[in-house]
N, CA, C and O atoms as a MOPAC input file, in Angstrom:
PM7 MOZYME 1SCF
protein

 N     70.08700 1   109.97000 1   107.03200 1
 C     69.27100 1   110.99700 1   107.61600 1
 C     69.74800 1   111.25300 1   109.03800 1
 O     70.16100 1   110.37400 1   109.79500 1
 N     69.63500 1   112.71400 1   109.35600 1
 C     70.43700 1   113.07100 1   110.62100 1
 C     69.04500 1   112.80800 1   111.61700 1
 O     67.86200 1   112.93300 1   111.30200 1
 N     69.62400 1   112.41100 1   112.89200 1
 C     68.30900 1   112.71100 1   114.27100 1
 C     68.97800 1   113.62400 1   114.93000 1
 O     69.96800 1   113.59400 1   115.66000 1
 N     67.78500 1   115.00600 1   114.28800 1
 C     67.84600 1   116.40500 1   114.96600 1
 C     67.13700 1   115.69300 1   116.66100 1
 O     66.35900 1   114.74100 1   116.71800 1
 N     67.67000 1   116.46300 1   117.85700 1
 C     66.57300 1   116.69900 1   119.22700 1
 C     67.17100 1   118.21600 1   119.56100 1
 O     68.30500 1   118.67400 1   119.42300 1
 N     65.96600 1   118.78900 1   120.04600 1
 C     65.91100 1   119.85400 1   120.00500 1
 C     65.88600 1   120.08700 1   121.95900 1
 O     64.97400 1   119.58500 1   122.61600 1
 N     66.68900 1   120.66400 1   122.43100 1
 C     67.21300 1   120.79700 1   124.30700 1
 C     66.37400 1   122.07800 1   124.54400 1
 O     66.32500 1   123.00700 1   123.73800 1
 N     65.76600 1   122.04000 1   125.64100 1
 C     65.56100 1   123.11700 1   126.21400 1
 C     66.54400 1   123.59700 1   127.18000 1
 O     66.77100 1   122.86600 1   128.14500 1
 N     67.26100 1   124.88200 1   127.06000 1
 C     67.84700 1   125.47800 1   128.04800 1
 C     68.21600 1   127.15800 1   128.36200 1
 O     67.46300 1   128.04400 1   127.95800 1
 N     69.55500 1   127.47300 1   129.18500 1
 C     69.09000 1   128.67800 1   128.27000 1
 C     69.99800 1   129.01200 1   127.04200 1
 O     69.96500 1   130.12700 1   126.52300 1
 N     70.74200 1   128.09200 1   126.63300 1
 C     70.83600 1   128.60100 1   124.92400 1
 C     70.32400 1   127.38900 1   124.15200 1
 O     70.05700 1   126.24300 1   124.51500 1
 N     70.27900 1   127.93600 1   123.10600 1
 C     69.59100 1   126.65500 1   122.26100 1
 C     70.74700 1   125.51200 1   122.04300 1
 O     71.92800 1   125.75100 1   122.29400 1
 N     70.18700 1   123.96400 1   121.44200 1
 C     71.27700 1   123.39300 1   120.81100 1
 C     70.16400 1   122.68800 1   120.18700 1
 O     68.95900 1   122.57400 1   120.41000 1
 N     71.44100 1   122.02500 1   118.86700 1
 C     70.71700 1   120.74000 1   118.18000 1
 C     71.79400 1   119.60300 1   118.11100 1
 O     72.98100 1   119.85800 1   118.31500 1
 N     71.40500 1   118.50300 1   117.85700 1
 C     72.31500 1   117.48800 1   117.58900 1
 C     72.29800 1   116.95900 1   116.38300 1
 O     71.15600 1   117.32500 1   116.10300 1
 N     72.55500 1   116.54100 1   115.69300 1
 C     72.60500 1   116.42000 1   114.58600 1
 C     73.66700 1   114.83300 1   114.07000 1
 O     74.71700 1   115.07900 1   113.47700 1
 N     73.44500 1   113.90300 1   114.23500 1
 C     74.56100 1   112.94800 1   114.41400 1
 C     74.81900 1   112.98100 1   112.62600 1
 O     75.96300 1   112.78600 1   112.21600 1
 N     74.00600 1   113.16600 1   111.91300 1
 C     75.54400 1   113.20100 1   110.63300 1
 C     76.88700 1   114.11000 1   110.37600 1
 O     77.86700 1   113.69300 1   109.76000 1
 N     76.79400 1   115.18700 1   110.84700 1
 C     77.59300 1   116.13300 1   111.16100 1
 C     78.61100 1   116.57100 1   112.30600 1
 O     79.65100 1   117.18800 1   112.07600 1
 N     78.24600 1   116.23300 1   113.37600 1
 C     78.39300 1   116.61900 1   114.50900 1
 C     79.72000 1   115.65200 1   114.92200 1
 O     79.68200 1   114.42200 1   114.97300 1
 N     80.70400 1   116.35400 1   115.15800 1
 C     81.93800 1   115.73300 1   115.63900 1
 C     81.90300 1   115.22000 1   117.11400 1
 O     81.53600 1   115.82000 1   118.12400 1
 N     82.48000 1   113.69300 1   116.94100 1
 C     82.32200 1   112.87000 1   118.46600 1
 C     83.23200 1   113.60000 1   119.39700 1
 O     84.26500 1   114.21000 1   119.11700 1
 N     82.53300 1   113.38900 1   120.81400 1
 C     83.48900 1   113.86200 1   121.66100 1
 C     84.57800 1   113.06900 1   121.77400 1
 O     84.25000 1   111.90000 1   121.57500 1
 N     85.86900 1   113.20600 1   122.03500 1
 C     87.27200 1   112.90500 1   122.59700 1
 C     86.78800 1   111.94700 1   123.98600 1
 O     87.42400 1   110.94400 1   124.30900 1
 N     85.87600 1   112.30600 1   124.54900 1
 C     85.74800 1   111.84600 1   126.11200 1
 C     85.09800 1   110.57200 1   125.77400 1
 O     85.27900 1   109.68900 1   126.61300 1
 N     84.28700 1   110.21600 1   124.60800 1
 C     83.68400 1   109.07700 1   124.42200 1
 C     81.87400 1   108.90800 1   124.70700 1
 O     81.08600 1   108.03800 1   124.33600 1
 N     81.67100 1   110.24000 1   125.58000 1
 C     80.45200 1   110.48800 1   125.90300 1
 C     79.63400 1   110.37800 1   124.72100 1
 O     78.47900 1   110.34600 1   125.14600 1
 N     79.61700 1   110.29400 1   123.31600 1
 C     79.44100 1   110.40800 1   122.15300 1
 C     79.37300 1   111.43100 1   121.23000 1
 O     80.45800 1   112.00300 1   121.11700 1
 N     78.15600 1   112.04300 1   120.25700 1
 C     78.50500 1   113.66500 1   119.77400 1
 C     78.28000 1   114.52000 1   119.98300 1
 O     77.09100 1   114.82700 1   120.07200 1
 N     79.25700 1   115.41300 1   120.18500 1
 C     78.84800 1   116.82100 1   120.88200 1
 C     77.42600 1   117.31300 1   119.93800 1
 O     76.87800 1   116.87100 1   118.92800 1
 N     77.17800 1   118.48200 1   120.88300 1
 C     75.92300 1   118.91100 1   121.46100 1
 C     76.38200 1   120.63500 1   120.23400 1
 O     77.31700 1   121.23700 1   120.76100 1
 N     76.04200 1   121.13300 1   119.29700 1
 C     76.15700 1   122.61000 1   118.92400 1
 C     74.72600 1   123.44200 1   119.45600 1
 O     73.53700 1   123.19800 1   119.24900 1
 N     75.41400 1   124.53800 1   120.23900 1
 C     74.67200 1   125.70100 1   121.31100 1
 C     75.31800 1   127.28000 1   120.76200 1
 O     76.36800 1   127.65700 1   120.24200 1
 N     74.32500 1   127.77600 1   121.11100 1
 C     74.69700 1   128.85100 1   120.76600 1
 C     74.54100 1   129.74300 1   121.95300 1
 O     73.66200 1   129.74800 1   122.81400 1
 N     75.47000 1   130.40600 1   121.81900 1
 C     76.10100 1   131.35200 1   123.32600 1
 C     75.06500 1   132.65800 1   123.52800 1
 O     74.98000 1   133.68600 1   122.85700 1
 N     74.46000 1   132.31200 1   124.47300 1
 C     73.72000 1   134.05600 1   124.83300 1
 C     74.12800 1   135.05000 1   126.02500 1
 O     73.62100 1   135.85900 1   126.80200 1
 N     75.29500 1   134.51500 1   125.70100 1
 C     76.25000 1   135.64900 1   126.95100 1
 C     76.45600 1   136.82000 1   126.51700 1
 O     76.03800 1   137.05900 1   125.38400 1
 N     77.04200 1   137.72700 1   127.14900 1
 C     77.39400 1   139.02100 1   126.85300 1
 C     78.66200 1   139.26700 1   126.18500 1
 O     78.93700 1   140.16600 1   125.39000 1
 N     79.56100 1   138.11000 1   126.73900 1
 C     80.76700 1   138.07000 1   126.15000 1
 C     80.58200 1   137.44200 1   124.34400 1
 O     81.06700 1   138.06100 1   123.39700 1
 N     80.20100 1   136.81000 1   124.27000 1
 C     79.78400 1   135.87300 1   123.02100 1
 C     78.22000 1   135.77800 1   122.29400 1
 O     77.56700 1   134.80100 1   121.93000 1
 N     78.04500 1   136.68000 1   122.27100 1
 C     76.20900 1   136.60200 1   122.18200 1
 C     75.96100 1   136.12300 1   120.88600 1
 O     76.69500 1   136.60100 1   120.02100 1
 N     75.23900 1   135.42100 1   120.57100 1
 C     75.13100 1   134.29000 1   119.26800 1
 C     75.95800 1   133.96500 1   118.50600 1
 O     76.10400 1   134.15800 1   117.30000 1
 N     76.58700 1   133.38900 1   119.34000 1
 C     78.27100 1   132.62100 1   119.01500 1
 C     78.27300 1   131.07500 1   119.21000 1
 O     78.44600 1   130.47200 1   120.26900 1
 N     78.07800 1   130.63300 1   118.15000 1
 C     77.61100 1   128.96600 1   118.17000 1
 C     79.13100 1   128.53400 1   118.65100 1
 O     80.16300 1   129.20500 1   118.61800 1
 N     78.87200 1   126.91500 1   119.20100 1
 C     80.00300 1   126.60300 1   119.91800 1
 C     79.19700 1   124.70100 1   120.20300 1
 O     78.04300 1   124.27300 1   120.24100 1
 N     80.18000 1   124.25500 1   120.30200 1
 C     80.33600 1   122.59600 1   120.08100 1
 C     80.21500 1   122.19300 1   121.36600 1
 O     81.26100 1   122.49700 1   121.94000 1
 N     79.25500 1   121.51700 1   122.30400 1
 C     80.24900 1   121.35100 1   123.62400 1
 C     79.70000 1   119.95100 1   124.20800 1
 O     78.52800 1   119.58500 1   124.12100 1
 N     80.68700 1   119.27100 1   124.78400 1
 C     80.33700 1   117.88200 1   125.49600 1
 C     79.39400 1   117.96900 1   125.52500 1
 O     78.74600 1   118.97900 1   125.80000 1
 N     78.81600 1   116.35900 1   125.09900 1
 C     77.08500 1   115.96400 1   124.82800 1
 C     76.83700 1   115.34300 1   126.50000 1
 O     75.75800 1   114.75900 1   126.59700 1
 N     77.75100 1   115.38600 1   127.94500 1
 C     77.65800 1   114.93700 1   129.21500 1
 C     76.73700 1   116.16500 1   129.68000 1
 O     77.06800 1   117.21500 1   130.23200 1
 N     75.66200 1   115.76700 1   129.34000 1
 C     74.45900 1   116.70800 1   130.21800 1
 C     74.48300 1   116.92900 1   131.44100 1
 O     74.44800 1   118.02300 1   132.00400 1
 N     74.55200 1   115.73800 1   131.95800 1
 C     74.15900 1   115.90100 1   133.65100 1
 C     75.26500 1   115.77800 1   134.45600 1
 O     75.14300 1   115.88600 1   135.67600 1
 N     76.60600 1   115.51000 1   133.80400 1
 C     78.19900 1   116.11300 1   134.45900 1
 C     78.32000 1   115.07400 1   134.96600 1
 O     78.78700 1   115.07400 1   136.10500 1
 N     78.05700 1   114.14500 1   134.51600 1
 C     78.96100 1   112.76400 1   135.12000 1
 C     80.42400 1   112.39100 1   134.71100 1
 O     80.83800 1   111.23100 1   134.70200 1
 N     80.93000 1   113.14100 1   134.48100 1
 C     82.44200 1   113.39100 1   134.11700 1
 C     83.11800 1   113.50200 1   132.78300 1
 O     84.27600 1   113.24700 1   132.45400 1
 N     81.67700 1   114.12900 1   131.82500 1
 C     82.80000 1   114.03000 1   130.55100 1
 C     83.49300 1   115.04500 1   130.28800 1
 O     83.21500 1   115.71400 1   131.28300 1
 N     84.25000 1   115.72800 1   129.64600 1
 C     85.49700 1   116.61800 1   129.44300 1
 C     85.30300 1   117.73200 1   129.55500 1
 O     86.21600 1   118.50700 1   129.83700 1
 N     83.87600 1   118.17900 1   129.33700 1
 C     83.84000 1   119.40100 1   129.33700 1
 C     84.03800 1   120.29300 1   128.19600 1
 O     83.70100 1   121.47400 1   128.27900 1
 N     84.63100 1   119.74600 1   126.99800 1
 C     85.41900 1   120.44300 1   125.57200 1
 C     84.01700 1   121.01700 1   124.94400 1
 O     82.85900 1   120.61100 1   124.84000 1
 N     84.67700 1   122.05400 1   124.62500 1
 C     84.10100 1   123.28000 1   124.18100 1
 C     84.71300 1   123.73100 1   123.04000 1
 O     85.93300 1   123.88600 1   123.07100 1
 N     84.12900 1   123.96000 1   122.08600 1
 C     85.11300 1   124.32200 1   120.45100 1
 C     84.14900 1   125.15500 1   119.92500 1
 O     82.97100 1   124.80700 1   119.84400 1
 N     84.52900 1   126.15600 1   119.58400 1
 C     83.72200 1   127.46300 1   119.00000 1
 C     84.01300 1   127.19400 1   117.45700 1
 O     85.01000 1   127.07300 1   116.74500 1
 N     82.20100 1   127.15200 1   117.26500 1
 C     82.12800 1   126.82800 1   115.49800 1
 C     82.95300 1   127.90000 1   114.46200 1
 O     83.24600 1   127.51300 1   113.33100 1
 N     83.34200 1   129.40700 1   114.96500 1
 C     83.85400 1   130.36400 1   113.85000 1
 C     85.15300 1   129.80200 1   113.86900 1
 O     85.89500 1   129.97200 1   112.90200 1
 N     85.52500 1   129.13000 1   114.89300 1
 C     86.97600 1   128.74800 1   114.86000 1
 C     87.52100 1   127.76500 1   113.66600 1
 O     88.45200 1   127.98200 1   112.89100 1
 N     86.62100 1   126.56300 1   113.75500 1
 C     86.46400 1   125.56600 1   113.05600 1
 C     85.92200 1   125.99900 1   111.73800 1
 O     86.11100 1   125.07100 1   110.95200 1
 N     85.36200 1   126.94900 1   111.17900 1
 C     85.19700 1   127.74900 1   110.15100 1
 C     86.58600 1   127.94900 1   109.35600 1
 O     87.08600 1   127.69100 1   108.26100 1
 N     86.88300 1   128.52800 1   110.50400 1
 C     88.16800 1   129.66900 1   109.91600 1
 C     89.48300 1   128.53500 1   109.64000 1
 O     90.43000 1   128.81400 1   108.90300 1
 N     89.36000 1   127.35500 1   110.29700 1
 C     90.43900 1   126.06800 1   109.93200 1
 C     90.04200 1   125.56700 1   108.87700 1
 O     90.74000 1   124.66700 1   108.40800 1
 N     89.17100 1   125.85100 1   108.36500 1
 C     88.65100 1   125.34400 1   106.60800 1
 C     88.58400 1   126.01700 1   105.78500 1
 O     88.06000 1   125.64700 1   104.73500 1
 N     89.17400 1   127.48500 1   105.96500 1
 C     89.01700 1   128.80500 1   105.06500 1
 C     89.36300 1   128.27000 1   103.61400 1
 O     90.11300 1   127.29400 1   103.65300 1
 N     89.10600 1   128.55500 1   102.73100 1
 C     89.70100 1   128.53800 1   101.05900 1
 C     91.44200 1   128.65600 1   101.15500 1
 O     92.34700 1   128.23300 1   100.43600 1
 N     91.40200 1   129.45500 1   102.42200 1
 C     93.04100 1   129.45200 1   102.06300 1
 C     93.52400 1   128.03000 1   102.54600 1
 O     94.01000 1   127.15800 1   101.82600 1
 N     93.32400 1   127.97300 1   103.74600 1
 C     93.89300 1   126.26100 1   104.18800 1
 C     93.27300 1   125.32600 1   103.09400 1
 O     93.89300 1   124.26300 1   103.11900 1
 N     92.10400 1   125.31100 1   101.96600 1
 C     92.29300 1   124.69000 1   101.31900 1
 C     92.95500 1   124.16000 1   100.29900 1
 O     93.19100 1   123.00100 1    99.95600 1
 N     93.32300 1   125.64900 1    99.69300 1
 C     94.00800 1   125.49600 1    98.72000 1
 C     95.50700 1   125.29400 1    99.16400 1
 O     96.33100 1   125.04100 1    98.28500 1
 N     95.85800 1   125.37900 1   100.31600 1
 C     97.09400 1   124.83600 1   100.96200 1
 C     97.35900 1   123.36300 1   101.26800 1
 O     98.46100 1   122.81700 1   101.30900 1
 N     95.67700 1   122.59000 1   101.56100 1
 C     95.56100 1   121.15900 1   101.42500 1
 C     95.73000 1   120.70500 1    99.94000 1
 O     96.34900 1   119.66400 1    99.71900 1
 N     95.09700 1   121.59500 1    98.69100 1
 C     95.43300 1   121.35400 1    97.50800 1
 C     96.66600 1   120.82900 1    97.29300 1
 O     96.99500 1   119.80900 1    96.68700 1
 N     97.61300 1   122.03500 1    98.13300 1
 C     99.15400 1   121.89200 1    97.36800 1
 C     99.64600 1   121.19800 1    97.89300 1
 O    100.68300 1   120.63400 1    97.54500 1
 N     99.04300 1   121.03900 1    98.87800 1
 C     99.67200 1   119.34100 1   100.14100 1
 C     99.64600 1   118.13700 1    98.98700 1
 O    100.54400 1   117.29800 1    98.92300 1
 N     98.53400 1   118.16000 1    98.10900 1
 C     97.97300 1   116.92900 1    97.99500 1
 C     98.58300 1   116.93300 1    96.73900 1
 O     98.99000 1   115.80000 1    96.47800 1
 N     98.83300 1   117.80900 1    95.78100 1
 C     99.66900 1   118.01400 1    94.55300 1
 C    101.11300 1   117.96500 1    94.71400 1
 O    101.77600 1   118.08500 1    93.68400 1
 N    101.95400 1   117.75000 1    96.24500 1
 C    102.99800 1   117.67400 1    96.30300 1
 C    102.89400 1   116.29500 1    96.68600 1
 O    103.55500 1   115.54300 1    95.96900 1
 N    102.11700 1   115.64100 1    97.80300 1
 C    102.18500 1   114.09100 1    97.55200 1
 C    102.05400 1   113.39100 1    96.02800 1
 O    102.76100 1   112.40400 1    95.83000 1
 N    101.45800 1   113.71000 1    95.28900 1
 C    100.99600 1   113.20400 1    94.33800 1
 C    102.13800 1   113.04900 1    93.36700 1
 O    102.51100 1   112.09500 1    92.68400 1
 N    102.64300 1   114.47000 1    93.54000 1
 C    104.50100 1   114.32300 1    92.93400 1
 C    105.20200 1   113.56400 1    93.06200 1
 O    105.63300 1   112.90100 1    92.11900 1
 N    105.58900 1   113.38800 1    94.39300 1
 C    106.28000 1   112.75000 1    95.33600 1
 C    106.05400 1   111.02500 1    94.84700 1
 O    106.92400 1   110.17100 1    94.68100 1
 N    104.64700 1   110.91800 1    94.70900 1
 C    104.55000 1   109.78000 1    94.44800 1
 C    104.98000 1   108.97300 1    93.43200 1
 O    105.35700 1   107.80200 1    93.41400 1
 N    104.80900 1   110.13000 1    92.27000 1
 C    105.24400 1   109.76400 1    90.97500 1
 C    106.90400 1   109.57000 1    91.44700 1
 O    107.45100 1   108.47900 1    91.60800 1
 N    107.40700 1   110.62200 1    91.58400 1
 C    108.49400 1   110.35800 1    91.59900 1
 C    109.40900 1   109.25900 1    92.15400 1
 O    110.48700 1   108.90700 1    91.67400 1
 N    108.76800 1   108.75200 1    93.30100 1
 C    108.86900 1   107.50900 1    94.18100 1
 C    108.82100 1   106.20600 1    92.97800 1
 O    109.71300 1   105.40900 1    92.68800 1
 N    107.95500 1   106.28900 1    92.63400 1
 C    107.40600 1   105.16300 1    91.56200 1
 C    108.70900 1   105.19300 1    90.50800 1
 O    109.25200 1   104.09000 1    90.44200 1
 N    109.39900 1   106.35400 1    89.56600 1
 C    110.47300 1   106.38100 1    88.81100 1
 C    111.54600 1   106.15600 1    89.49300 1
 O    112.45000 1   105.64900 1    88.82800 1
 N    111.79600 1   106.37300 1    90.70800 1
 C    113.16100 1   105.97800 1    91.54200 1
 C    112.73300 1   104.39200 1    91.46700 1
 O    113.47300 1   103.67300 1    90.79500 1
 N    111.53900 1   103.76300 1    92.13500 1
 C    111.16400 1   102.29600 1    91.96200 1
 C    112.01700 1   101.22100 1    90.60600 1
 O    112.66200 1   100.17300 1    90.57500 1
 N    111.55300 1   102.19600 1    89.68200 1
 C    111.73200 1   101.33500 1    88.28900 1
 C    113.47000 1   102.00500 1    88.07300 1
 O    114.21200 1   101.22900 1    87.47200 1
 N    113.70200 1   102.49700 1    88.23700 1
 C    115.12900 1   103.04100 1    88.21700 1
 C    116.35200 1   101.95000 1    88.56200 1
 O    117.29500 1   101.39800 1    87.99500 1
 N    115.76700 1   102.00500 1    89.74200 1
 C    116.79500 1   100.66600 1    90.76800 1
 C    116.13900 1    99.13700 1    90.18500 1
 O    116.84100 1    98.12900 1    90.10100 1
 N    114.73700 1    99.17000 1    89.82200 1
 C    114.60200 1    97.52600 1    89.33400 1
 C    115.96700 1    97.69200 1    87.73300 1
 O    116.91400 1    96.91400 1    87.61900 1
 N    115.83000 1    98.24500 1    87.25600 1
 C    116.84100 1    98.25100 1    85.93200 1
 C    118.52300 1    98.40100 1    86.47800 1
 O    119.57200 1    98.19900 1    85.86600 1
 N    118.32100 1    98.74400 1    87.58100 1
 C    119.71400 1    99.04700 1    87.79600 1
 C    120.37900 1    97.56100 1    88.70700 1
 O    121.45400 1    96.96400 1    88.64400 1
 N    119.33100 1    97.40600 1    89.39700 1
 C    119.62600 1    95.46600 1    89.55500 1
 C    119.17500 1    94.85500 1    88.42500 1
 O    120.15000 1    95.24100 1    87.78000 1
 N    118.56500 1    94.25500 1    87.64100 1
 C    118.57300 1    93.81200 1    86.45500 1
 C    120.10600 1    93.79400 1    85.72200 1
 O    120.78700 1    92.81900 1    85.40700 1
 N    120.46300 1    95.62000 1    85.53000 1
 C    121.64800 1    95.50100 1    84.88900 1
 C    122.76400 1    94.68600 1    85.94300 1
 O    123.80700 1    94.27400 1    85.43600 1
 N    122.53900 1    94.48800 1    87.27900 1
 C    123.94300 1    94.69600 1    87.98100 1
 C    123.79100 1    92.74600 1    88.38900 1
 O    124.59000 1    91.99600 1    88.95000 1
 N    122.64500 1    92.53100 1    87.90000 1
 C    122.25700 1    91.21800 1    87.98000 1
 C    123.39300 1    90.66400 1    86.60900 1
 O    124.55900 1    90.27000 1    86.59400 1
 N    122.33400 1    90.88600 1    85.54700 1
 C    123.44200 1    90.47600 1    84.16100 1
 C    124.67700 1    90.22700 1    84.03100 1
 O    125.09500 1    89.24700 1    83.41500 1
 N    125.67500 1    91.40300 1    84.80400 1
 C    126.73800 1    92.02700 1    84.88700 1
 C    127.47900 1    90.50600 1    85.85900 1
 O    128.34100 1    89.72100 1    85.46200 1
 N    126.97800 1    90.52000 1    86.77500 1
 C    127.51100 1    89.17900 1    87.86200 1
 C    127.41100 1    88.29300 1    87.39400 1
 O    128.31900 1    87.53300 1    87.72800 1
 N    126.44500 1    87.68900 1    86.41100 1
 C    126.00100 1    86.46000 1    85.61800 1
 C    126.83800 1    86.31400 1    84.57100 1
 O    127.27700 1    85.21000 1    84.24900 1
 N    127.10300 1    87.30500 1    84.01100 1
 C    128.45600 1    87.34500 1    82.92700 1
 C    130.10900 1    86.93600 1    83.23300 1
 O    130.88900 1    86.22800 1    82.59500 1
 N    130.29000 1    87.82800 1    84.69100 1
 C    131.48000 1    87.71600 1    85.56100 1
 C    131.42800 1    86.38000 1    85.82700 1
 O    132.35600 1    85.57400 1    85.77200 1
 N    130.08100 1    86.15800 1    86.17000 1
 C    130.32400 1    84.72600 1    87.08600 1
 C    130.72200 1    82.98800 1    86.13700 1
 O    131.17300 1    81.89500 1    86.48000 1
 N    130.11500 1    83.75800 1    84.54900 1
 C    130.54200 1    82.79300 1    83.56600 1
 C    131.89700 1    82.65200 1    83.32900 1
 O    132.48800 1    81.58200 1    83.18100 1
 N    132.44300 1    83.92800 1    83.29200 1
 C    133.51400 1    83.74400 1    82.84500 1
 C    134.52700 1    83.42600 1    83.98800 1
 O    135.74900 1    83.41800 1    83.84100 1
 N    133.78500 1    83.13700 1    85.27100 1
 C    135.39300 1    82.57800 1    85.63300 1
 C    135.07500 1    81.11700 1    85.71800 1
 O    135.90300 1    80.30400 1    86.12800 1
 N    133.61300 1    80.71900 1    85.24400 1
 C    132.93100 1    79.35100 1    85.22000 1
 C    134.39300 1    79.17000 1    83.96700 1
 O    135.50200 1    78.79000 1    84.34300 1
 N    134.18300 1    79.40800 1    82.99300 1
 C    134.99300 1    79.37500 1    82.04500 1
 C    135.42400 1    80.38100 1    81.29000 1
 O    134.85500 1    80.99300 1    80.38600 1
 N    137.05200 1    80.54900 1    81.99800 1
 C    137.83800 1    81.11200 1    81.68200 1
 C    138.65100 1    81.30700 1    79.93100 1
 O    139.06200 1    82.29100 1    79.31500 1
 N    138.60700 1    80.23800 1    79.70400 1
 C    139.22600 1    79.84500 1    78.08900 1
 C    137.89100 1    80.20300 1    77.29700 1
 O    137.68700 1    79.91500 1    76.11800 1
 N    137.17400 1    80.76000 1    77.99300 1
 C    136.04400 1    80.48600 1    76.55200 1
 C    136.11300 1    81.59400 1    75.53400 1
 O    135.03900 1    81.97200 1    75.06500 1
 N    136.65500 1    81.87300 1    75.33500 1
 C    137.04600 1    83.19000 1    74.69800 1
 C    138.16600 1    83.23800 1    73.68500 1
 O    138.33700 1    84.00200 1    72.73500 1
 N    138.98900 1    82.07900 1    74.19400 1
 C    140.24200 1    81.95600 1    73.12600 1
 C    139.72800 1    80.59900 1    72.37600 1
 O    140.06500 1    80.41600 1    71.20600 1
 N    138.77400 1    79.49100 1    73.17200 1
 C    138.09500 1    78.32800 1    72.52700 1
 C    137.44000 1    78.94600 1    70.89500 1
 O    137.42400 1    78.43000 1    69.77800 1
 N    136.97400 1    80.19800 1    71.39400 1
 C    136.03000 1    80.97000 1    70.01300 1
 C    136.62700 1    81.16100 1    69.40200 1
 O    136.46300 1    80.57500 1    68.33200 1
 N    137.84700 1    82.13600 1    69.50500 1
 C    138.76000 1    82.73900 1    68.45400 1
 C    139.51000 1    81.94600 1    68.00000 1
 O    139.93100 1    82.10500 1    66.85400 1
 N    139.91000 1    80.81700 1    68.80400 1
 C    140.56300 1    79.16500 1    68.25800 1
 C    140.03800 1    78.75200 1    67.17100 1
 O    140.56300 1    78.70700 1    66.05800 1
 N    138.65800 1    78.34900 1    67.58200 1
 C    137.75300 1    77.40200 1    66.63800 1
 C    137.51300 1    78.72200 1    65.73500 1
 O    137.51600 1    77.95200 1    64.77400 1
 N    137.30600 1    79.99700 1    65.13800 1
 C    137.27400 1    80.90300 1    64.22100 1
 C    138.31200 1    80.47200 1    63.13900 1
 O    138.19200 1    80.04100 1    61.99200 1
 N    139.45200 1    80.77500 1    64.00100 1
 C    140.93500 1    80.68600 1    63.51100 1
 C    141.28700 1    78.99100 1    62.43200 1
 O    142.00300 1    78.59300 1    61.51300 1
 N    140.53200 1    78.65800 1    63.08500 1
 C    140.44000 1    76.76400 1    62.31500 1
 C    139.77300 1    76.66300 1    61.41000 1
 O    140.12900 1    75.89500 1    60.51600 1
 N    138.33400 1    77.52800 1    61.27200 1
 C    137.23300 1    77.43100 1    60.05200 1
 C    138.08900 1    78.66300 1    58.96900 1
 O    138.04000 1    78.85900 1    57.75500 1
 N    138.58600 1    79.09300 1    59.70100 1
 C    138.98400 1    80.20800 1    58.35200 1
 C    140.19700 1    79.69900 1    57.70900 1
 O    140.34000 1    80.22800 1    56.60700 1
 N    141.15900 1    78.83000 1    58.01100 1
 C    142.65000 1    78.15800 1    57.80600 1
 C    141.87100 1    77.10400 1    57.01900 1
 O    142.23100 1    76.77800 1    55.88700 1
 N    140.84600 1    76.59500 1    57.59700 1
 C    140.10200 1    75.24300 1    56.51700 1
 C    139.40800 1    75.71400 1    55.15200 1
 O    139.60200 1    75.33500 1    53.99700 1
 N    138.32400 1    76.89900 1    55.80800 1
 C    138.47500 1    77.54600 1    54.42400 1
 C    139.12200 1    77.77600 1    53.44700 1
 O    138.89400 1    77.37500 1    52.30600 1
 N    140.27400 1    78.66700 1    53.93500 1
 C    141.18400 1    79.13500 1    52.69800 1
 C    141.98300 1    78.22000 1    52.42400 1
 O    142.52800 1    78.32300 1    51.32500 1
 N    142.37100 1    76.93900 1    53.34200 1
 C    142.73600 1    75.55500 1    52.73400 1
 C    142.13600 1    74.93300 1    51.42700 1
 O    142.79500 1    74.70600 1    50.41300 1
 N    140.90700 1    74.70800 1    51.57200 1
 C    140.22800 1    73.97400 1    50.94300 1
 C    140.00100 1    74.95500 1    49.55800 1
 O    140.13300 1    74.49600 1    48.42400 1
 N    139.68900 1    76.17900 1    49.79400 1
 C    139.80100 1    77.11700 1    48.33700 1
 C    140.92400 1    76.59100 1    48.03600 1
 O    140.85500 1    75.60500 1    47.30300 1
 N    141.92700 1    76.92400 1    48.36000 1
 C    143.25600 1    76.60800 1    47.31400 1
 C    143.20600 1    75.52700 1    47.08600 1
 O    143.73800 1    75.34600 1    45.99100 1
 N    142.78200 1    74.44600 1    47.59100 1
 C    143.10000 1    72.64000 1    46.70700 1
 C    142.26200 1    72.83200 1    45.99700 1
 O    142.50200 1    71.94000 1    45.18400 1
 N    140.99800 1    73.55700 1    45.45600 1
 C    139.92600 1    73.58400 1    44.70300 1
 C    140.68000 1    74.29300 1    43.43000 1
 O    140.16000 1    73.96200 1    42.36400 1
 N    141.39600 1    74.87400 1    43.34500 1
 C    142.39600 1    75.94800 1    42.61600 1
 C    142.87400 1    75.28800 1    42.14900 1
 O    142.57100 1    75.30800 1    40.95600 1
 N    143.80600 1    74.32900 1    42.46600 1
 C    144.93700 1    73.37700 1    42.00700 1
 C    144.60100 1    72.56200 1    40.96000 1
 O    145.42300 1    71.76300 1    40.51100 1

């Protein structure tokens, strides 16, 4: 629940602390007034909650302004902000798993290299010992023949 206080002066204001954006100066949340000038005549406007001018900033932000920075169009421009991160992200995530497979493979690849210079002969040991079961084989068929 917001705590409205209601100022006497000569333009109106309310405060409103759920809404009401903190001042920059630290004074706490600005003060929304509405302008009864000639230049601006009921032209709401934001301004330092430093009442009695003990030095806060002075900032002044006109509410149509701050309107018009939230138009549908800047939203739907935050939309596409947020639909291009969202891309981005995905895509981040497939480059992620991309490179884990691509070290994986480049892992394997060194582990293989690295066997074979562990042992070099192992390769003719196989085709050796092949070369021996198949000579014993077809040995042993033919004395079975005889």
């Amino acid at each position: 629940m917001g705590i409205a206080i209601q100022m006497s002066s000569a333009s109106s204001s309310v405060r409103n602390l759920e809404w009401a954006p903190k001042c920059p100066c630290g004074y706490g949340y600005m003060i929304l007034k509405t302008s009864r000038t000639a230049q601006n005549p009921g032209r709401r406007f934001w301004k330092c909650p430093d009442l009695h001018g003990e030095g806060g900033c002075g900032l002044l932000i006109w509410m149509d302004e701050v309107v018009n920075e939230y138009s549908p169009v800047r939203s739907m421009g935050r939309v596409q902000i947020e639909n291009r991160e969202d891309e981005m992200r995905t895509l981040l995530e497939e480059m992620k798993q991309d490179i884990k497979h691509e070290i994986k493979f480049l892992r394997e690849g060194v582990e293989a290299q690295s066997f074979q210079q562990q042992h070099p002969n192992y390769c003719s040991y196989i085709l050796m010992m092949f070369l021996l079961f198949v000579a014993y084989a077809w040995g042993s068929n033919l004395a079975t023949r005889t």
